[in-house]
C-alpha positions as a printed NumPy array, in Angstrom:
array([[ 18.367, -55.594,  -9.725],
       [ 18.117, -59.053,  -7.899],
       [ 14.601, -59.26 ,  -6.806],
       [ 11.514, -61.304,  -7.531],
       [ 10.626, -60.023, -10.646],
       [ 10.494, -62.45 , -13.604],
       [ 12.536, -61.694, -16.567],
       [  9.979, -62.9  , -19.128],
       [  9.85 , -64.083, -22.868],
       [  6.487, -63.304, -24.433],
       [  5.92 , -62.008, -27.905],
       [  4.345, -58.378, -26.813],
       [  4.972, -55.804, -25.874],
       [  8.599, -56.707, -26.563],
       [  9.681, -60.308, -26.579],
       [ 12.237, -59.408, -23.825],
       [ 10.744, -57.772, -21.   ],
       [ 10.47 , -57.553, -16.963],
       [  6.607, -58.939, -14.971],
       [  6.38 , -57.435, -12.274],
       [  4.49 , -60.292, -10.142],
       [  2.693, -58.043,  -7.782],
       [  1.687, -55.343, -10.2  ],
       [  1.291, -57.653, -13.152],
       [  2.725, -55.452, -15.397],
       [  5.258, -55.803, -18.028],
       [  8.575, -53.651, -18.75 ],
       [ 10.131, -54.021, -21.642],
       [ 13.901, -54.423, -21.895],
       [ 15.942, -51.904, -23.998],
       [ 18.206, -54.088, -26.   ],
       [ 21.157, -53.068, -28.137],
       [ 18.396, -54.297, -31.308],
       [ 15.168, -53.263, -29.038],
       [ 12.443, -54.691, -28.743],
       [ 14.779, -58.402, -29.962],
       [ 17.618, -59.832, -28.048],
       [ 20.957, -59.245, -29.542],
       [ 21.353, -60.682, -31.826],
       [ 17.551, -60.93 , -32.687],
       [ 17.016, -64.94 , -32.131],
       [ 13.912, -66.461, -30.29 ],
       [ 13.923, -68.304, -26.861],
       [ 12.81 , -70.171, -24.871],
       [ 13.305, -72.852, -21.809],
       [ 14.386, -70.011, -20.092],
       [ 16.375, -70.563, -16.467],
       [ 18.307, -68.322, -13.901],
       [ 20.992, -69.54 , -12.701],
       [ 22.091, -68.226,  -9.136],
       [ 25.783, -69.192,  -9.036],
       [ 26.703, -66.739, -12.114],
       [ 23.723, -64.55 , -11.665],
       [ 23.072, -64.957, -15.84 ],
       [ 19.883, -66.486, -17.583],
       [ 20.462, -69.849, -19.697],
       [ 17.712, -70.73 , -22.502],
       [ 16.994, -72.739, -26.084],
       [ 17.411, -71.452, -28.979],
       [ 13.723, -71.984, -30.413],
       [ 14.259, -69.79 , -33.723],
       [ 16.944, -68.315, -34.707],
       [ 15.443, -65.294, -37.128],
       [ 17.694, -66.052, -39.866],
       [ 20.945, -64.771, -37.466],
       [ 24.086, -66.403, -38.528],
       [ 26.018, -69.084, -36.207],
       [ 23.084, -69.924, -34.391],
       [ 21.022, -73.202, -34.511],
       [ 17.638, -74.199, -33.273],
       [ 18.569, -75.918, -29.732],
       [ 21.604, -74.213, -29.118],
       [ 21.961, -72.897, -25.368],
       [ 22.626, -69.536, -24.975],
       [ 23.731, -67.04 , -22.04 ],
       [ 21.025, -64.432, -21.548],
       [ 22.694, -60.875, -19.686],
       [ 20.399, -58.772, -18.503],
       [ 20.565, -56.209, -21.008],
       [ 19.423, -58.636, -23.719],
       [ 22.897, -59.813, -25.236],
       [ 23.48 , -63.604, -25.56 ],
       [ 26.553, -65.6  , -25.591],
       [ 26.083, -68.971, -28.031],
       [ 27.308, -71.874, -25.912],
       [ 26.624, -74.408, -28.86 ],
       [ 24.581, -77.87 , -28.276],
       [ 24.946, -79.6  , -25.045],
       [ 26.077, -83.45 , -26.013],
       [ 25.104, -86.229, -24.137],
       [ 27.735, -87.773, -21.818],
       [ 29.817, -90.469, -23.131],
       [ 28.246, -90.589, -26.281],
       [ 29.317, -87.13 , -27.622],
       [ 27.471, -87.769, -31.447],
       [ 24.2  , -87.23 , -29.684],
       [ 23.579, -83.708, -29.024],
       [ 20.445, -81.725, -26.893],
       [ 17.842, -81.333, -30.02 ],
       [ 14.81 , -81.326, -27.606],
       [ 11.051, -81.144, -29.01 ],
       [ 10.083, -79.111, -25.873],
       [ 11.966, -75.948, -26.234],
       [  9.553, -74.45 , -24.301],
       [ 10.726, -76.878, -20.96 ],
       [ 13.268, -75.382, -18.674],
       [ 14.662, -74.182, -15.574],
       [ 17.887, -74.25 , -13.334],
       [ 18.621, -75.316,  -9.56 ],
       [ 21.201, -74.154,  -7.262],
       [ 24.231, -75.891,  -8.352],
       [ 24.012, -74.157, -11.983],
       [ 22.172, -77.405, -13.69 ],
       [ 19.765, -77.154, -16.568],
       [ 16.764, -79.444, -16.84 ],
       [ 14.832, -80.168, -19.605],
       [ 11.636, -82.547, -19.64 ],
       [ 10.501, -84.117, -23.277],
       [  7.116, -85.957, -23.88 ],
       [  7.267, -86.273, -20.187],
       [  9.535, -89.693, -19.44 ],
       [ 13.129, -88.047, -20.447],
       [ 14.855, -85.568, -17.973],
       [ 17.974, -84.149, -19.623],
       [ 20.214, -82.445, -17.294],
       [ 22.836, -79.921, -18.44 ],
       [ 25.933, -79.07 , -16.187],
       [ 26.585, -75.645, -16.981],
       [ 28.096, -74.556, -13.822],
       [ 29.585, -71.138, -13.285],
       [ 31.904, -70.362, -16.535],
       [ 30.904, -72.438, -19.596],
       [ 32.546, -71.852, -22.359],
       [ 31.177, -72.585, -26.511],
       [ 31.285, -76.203, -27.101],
       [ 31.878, -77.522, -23.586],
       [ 28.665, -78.468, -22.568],
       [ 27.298, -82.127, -21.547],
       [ 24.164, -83.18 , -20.393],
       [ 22.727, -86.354, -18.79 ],
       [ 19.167, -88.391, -18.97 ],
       [ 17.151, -89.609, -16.725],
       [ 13.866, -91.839, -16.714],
       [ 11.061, -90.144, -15.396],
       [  7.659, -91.988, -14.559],
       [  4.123, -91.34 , -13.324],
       [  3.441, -88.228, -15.559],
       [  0.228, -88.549, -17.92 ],
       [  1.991, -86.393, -20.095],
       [  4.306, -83.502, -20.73 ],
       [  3.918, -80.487, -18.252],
       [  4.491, -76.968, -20.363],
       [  6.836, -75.811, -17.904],
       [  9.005, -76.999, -14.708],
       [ 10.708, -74.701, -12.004],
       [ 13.258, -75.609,  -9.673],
       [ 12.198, -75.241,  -5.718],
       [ 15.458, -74.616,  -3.598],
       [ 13.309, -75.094,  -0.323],
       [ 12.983, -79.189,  -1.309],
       [ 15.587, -79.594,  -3.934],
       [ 12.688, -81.055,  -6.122],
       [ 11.106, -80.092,  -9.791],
       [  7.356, -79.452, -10.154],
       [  4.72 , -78.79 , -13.219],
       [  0.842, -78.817, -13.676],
       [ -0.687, -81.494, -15.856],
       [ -4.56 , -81.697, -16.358],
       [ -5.012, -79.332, -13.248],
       [ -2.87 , -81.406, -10.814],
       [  0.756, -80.611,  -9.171],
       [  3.19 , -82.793,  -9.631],
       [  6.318, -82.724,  -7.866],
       [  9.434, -84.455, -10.244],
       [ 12.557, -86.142,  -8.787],
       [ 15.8  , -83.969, -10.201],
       [ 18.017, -87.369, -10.79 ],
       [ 15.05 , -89.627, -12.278],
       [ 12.153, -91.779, -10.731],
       [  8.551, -91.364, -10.001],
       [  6.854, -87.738, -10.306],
       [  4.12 , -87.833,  -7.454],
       [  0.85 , -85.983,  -7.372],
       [  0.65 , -83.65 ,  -5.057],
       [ -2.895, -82.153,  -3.158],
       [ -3.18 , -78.876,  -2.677],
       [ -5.804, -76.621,  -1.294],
       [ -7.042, -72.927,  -2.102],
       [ -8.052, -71.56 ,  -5.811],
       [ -8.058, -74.549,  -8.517],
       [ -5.376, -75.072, -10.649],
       [ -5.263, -74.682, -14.177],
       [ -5.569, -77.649, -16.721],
       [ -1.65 , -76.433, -17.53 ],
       [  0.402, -73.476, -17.039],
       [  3.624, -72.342, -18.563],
       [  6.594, -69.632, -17.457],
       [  6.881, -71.183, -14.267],
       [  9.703, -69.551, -11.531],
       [  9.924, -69.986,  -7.791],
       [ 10.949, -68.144,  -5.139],
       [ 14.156, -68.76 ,  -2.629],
       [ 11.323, -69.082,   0.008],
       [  9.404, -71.867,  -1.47 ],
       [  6.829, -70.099,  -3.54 ],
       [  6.181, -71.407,  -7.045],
       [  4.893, -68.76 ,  -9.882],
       [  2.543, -70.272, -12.705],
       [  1.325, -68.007, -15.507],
       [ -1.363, -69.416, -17.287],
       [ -1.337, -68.137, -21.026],
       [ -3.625, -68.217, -23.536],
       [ -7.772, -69.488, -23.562],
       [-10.209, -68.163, -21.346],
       [ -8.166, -68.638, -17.554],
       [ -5.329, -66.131, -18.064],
       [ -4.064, -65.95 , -14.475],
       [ -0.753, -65.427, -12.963],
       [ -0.812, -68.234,  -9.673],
       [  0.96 , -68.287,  -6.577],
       [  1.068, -71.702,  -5.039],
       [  3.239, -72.155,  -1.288],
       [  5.073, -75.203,  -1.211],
       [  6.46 , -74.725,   2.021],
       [  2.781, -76.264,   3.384],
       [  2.257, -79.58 ,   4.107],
       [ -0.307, -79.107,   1.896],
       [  0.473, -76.785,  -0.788],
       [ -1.67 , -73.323,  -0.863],
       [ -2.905, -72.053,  -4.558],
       [ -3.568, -68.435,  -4.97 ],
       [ -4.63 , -66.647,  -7.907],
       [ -2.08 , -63.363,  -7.835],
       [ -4.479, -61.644, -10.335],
       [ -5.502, -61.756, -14.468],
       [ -2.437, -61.326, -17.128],
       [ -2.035, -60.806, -20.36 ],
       [ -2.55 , -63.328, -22.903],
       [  0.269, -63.877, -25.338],
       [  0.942, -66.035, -28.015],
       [  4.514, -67.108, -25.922],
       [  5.379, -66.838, -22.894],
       [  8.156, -68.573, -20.625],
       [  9.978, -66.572, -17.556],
       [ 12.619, -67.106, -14.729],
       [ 13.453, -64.673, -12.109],
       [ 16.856, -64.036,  -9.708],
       [ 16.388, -65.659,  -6.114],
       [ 17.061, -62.83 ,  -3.757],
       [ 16.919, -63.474,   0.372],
       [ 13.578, -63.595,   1.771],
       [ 11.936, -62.735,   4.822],
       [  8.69 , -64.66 ,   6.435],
       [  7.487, -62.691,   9.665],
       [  4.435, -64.815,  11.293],
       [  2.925, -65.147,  14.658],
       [  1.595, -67.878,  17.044],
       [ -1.838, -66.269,  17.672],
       [ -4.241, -63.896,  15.682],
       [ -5.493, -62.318,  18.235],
       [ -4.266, -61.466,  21.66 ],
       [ -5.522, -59.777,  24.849],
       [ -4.061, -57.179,  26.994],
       [ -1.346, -58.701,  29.107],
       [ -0.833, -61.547,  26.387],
       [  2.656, -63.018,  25.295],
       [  2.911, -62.982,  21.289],
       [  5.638, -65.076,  19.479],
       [  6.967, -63.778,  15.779],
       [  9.389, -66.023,  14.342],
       [ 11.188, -65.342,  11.224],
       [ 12.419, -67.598,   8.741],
       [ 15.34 , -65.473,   6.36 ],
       [ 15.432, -67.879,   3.126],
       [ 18.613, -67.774,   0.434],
       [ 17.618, -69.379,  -3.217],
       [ 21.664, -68.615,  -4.551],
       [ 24.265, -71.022,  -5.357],
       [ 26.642, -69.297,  -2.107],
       [ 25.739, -68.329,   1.357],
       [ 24.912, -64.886,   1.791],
       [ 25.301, -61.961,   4.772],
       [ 22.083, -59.963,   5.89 ],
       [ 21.347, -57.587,   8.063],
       [ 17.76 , -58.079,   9.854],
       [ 15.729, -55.081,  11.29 ],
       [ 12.428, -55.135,  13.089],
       [ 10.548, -51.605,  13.921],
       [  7.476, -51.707,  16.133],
       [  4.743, -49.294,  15.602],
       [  2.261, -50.202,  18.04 ],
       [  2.697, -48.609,  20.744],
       [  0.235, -51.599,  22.781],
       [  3.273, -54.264,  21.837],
       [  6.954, -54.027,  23.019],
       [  9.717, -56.639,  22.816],
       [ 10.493, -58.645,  25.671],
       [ 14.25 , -58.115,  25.706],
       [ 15.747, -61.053,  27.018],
       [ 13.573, -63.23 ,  24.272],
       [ 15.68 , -63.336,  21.201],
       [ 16.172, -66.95 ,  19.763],
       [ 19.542, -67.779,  18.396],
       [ 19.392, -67.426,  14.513],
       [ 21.   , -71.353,  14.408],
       [ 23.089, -71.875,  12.003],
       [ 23.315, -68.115,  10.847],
       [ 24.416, -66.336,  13.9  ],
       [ 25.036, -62.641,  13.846],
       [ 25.524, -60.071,  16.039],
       [ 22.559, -58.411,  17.769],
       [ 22.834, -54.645,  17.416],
       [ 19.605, -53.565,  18.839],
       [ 17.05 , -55.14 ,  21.394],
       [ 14.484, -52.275,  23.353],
       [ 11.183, -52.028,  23.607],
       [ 10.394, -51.432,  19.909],
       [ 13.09 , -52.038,  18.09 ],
       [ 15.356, -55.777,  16.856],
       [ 18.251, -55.852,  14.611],
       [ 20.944, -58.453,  13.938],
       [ 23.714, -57.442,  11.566],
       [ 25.977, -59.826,   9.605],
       [ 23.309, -62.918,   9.73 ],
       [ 24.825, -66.153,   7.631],
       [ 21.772, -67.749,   5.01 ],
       [ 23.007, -70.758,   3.872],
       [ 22.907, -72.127,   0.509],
       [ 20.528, -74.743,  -0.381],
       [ 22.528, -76.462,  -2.648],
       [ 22.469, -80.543,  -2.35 ],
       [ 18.898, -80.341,  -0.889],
       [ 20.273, -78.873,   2.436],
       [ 18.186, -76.568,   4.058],
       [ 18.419, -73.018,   2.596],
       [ 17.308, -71.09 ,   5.547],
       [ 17.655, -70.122,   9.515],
       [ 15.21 , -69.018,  11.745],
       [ 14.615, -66.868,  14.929],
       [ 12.282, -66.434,  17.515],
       [ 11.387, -62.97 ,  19.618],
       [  8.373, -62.629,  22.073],
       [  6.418, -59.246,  22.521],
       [  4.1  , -58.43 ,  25.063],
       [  0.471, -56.561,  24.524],
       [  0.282, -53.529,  27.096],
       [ -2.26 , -54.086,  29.929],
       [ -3.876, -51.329,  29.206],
       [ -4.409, -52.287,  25.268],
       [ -7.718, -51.565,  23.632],
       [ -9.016, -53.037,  20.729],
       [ -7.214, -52.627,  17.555],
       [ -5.466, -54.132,  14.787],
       [ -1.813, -53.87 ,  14.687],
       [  0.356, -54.535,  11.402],
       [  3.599, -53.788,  10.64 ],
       [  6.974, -55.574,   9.07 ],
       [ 10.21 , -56.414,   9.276],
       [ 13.169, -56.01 ,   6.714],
       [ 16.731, -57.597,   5.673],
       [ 19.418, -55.728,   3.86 ],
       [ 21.044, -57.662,   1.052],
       [ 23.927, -55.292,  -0.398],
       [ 22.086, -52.447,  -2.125],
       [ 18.328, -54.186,  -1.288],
       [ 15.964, -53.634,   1.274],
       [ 13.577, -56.704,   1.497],
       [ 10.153, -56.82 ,   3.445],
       [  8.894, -59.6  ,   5.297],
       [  5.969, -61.7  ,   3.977],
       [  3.375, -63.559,   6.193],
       [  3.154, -67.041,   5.398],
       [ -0.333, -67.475,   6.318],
       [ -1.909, -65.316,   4.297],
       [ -2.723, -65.816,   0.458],
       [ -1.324, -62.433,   0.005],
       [  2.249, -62.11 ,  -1.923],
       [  4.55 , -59.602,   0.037],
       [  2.152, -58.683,   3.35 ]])
């Protein structure tokens, strides 16, 4: 299933297997050679790539199996089998092929590239696209600057279009063409000195799993903020390897303009419906309230500009919008649309606290909103 889940590499329980990041637990995969890929190679570098909905990595060892080499990309399927696509070669100078020393460094954007970072100045950016084929892949280099030194992983934010690691406990954020990585503040828990098996969400939230010493902690840091927001998700396991990416299903932010309100008062939700794939994608949007001191003011409804839809619902407790367009964020466009809708708190409200969410339908998925404010993961 496409959801937020990160498809991980570790070395135990299995070293294919599925963290869960809200439960922080691990599944393992049953492979055609369980617990090992098939064929029984180890990788890393691991990225998702959201136009073919398949899992690119580096070949880090390859076990002994025959026709594989150390540095060889491979396609990942989600039951474990992987297609060899070779050694990417650089561009225009096909005798030099992808033979990084950072195996370990990888992730994908929107438009089906691969990046890999070395010794933290070369960028090498693989075009793998939608249907690669063995032997057909080239990759480019590009000068990056203002790193102290090597981050242990990068992830690929569709909300900016921009790269970003942790080196010596401080964000960077890394231009995808070349140029100058910038430090960037952020507030809430501290970060680690480093973190590996980094994956982001289509809604602009960045997973770090910190692996190995005495600070094993999964991290959740918002880069939708103006100042990013770190939150420590909870302790993981320690292993000996670990590196993860994760599909980039539609997401769903559901905040409001006030915390608390008094009877009589005018509340504004607004929801943001974010889309980390390579395509645009059709939702349907649903919103159930089940307080009975808040109904919807009816004639309230925002356009959802650009993604339209038609509105198949709008009473007193109840919104829904079916066939809602998310664009893609490919080429650093904005990957999202937004919507406003007012409710109003019943005169005769007492006090009380009133929670509740709203949902989008992606094909076969049922997705909950998330409030931004809160440190929280999925609330």
């Amino acid at each position: 299933a496409c959801d937020t889940s990160a498809y991980a590499v570790i070395a135990t329980p299995s070293p294919f297997t599925v963290l869960d990041p809200t439960t922080l637990t691990f599944t393992p995969v049953s492979t055609a050679t369980s617990p090992n890929f098939n064929p029984a190679v180890r990788l890393n570098g691991v990225g998702f790539n959201p136009l073919d909905n398949y899992m690119y990595a580096l070949v880090s060892n390859t076990q002994g199996q025959p026709g594989y080499a150390n540095r060889d990309i491979v396609r990942v399927s989600a039951d474990g089998s992987l297609e060899n696509l070779g050694k990417a070669t650089l561009a225009g100078t096909p005798a030099n092929v992808l033979n990084t020393g950072s195996a370990n460094n990888g992730t994908m954007d929107s438009n089906g590239n691969y990046y890999n970072l070395g010794s933290g100045t070369t960028l090498r950016v693989v075009a793998i696209g939608t249907n690669p084929t063995a032997g057909s892949l080239s990759y480019e280099e590009f000068t990056i600057t203002g790193l102290p030194k090597n981050p242990t992983d990068i992830s690929f934010n569709p909300i900016d279009g921009f790269l970003y690691g942790i080196v010596n406990r401080t964000l960077y954020r890394i231009p995808p063409s070349g140029g100058a990585a910038t430090a960037i503040p952020t507030s809430g828990a501290a970060l680690p000195a480093s973190a590996g098996g980094t994956w982001s969400t289509s809604s602009g939230i960045s997973y770090f799993y910190k692996n190995g010493g005495n600070n094993n902690n999964l991290y959740a840091i918002d880069l939708t903020q103006a100042i990013p927001i770190v939150t420590v998700v909870g302790p993981v396991t320690a292993n000996n390897q670990f590196d993860a990416a994760s599909c980039t299903p539609p997401e769903l932010n559901k905040s409001q303009n006030v915390n608390t309100a008094q009877p009589g008062d005018i509340i504004t939700y607004t929801f943001p419906l974010f889309n980390g794939f390579g395509t645009d994608v059709v939702v349907d949007f649903n919103d159930i309230l089940t307080d009975s001191n808040l109904t919807f003011d009816t004639g309230s409804l925002s356009s959802a500009s650009p993604g339209g839809g038609s509105l198949t619902a709008f009473n007193n407790n109840q919104l829904s919008i079916s066939g809602i367009v998310i664009p893609t964020g490919v080429g650093n466009i904005t990957n999202s649309v937004t919507f406003t809708a007012n409710v109003t708190v019943s005169p005769t409200a007492t006090s009380s606290t009133s929670a509740n969410q709203a949902t989008i339908t992606y094909g076969a998925s049922t997705i909950t909103s998330d409030d931004p404010e809160t440190g929280t993961i999925g609330d």
